[in-house]
VODREN-459083 format. One record per atom (N, C-alpha, C, O): residue in one letter; x, y, z. Coordinates in steps of 0.2 Angstrom, whole numbers, plus 2048, in hexadecimal, padded with zeros to 3 digits. Example, Ala and Ser with C-alpha at 12.3 -4.5 7.8 and 13.67 -1.06 7.14 Angstrom:
<recs>
A8427E4827A83E7EA827A8427F0827A8477EF82AS8407F5823S8447FB824S840800827S843806828
</recs>
This chain:
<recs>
X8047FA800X800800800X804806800X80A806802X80280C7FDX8068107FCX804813801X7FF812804X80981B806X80A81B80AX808823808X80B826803X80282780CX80082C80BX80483180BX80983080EX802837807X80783B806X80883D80DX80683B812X80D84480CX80F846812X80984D813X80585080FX80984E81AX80485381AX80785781EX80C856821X80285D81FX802862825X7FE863829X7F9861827X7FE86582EX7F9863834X7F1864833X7ED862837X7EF86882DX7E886A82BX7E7863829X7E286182AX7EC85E825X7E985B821X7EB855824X7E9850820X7EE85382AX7EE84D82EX7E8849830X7E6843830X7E4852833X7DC850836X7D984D830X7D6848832X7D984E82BX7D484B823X7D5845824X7D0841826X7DF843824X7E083B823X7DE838828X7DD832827X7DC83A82FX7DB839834X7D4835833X7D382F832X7D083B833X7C583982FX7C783482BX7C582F82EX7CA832825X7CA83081FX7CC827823X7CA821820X7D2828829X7D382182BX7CD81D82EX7CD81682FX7C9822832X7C5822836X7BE81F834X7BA81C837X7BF81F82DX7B881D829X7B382282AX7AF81F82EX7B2828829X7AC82C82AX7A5827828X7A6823824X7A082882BX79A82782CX798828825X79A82E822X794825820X795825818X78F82A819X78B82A81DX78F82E815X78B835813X78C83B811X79083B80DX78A840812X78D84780FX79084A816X78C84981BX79584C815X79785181AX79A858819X79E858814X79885C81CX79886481BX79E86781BX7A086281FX7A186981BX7A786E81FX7AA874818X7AA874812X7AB87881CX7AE87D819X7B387F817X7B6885818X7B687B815X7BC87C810X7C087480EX7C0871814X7C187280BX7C386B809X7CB86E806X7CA871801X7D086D808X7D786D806X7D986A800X7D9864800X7DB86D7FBX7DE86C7F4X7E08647F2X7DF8607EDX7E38637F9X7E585A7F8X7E08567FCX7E38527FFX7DC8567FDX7D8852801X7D784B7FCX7D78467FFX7D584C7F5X7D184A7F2X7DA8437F1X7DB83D7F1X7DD8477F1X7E58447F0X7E583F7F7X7E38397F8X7E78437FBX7E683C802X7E1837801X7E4832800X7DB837800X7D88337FDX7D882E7FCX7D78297FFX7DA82E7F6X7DC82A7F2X7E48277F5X7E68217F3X7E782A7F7X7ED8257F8X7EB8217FEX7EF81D801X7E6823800X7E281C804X7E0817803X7DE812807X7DE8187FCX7DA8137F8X7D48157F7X7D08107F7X7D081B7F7X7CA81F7F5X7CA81F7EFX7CF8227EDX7C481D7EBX7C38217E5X7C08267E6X7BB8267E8X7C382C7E3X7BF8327E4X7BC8367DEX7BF8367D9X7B88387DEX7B583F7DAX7B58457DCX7B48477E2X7B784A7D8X7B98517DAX7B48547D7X7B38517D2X7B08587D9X7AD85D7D4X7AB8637D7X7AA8647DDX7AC8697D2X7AB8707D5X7A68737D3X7A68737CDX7A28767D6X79B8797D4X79C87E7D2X7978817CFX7A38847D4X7A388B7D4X7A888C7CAX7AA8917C7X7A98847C8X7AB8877C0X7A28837BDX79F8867B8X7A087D7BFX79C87D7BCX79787D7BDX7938797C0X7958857B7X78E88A7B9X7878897B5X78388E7B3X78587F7B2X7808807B2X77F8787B2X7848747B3X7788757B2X77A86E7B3X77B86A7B0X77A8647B1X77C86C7A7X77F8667A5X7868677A5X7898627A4X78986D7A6X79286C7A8X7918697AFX7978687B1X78D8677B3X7908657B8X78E85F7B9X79185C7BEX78885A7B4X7888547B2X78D8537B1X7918507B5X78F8557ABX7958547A6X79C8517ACX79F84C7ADX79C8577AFX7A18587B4X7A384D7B7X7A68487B6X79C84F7BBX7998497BFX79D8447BBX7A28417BDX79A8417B4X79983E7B0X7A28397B1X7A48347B1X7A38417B0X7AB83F7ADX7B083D7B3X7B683B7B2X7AD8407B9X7B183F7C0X7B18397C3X7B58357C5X7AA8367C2X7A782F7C5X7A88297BDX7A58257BDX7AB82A7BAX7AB8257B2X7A58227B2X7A481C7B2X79F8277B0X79A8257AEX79A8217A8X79F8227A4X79681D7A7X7948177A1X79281C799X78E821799X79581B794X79381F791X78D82178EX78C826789X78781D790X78181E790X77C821796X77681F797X781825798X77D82979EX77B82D79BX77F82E796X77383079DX77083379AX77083B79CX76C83F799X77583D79FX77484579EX76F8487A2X76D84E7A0X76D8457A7X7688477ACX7668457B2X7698407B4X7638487B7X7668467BEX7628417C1X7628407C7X75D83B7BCX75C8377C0X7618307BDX76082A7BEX7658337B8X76882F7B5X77082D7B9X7738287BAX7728347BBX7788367C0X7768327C7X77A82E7CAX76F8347CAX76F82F7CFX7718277CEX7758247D1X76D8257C9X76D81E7C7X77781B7C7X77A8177C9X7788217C4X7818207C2X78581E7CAX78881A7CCX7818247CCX7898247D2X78581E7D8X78781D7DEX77D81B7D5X77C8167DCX77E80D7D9X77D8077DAX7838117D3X78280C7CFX78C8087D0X78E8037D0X78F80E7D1X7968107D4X7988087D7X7948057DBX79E8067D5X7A08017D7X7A27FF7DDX7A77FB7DDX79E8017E4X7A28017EAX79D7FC7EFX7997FE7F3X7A07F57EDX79C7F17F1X7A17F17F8X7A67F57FAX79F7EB7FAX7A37EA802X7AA7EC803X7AF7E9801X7A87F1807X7B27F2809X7B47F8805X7B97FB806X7B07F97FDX7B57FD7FAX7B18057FCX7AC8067FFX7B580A7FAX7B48117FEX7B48167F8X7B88147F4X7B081C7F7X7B18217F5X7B18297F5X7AC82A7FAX7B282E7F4X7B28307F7X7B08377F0X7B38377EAX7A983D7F3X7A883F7ECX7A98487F1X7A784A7F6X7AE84D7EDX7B08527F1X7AA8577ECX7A98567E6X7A985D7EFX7A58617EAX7A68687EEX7A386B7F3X7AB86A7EAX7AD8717ECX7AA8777EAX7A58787E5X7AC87C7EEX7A58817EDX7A08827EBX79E8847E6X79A87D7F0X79487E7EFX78F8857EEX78B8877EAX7928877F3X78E88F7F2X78E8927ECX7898957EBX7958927E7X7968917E2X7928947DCX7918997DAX79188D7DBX78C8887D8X78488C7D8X78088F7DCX7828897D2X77A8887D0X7758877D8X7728817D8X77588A7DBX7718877E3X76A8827DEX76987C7E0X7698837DBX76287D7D9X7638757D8X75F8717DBX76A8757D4X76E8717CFX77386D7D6X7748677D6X7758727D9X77A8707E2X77586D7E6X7788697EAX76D86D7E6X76986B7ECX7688637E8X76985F7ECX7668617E2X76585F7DEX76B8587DFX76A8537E1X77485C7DDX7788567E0X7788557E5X77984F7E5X7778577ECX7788547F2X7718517F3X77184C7F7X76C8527F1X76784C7F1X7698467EEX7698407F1X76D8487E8X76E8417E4X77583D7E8X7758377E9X7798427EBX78183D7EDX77E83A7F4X77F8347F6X77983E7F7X77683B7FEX7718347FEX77082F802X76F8357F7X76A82E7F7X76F8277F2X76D8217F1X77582A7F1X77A8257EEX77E8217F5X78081B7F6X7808297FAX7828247FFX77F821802X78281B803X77B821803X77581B807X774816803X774810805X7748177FDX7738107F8X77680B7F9X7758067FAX77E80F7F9X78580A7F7X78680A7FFX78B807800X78380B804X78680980BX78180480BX7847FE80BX77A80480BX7767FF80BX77C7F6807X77C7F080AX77E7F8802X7837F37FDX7897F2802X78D7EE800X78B7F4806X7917F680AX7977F8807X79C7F5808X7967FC804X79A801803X79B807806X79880880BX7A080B804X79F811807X7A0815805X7A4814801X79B81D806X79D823800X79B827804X795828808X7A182C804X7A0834807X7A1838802X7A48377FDX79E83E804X79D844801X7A0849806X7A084880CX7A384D803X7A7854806X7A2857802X7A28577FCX79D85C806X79C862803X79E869805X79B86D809X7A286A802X7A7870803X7A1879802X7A087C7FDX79E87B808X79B882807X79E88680DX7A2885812X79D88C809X7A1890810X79A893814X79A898818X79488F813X78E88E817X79188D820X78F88F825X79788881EX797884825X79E886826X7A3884823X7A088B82BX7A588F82CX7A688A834X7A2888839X7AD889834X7B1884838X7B0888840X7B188E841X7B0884844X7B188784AX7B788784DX7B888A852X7BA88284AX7C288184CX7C7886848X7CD885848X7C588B845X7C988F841X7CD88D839X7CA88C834X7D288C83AX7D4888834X7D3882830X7D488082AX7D387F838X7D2875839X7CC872835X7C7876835X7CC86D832X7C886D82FX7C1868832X7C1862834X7BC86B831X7B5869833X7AF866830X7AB86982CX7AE860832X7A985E82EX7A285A834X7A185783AX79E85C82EX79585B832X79185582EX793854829X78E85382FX78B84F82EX78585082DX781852831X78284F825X77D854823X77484F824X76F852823
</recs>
């Protein structure tokens, strides 16, 4: 196994949550650091990145989805199609993923309420399968109480 990168003390606390197995669902926090998405995965997370604040309508942000998660290329381009996809995501027993969505406030609020309905009823799907999938919803709605440290809620 490969041996996580090095980090800095903001970003111990992350690999710390990440060894921890967070609780599979959307969690809140206001601000998600540059590599987080990198820690991750050198854990063995498949991850999805996606940022709401470049993609300003929702088929760039389907689109986005589409291409972050290796949708099938008969996904339909539509959000009950995307739900379908990501409960469809290869993460049976034991396997983890992890979907990050940077500046929600961002973002389309319609199209933003929309994805977090869809990634919240994907984790439940795939935990149901035992799997595991978190969501980092990155808003500066949820301003950290610890100052710089990084904080996460459970939505």
């Amino acid at each position: 196994m490969t041996a996580p990168p090095a980090t800095t003390p903001s970003t111990s606390a992350e690999i710390a949550l990440l060894l921890q197995h967070l609780a599979p669902g959307v969690w809140k926090t206001h601000a998600v650091t540059a590599n987080f998405g990198a820690l991750a995965a050198a854990l063995g997370w498949r991850v999805i990145e996606l940022d709401l604040g470049r993609t300003p309508n929702k088929q760039e942000l389907l689109d986005d989805l589409a291409t972050q998660a290796s949708f099938p290329a008969h996904f339909g381009r539509n959000w009950d199609a995307a739900a379908d996809c990501l409960g469809d995501l290869d993460l049976g027993p034991g396997r983890q993923a992890l979907i990050i969505v940077r500046r929600a406030a961002a973002g389309n609020q319609t199209d933003g309420a929309v994805l977090l309905d869809i990634v919240s009823e994907a984790a439940e799907e795939i935990g149901r399968i035992g799997g595991v999938l978190n969501v980092v919803w990155e808003s500066a709605e949820a301003p950290s109480p610890f100052g710089d440290q990084p904080f996460f809620e459970l939505l």
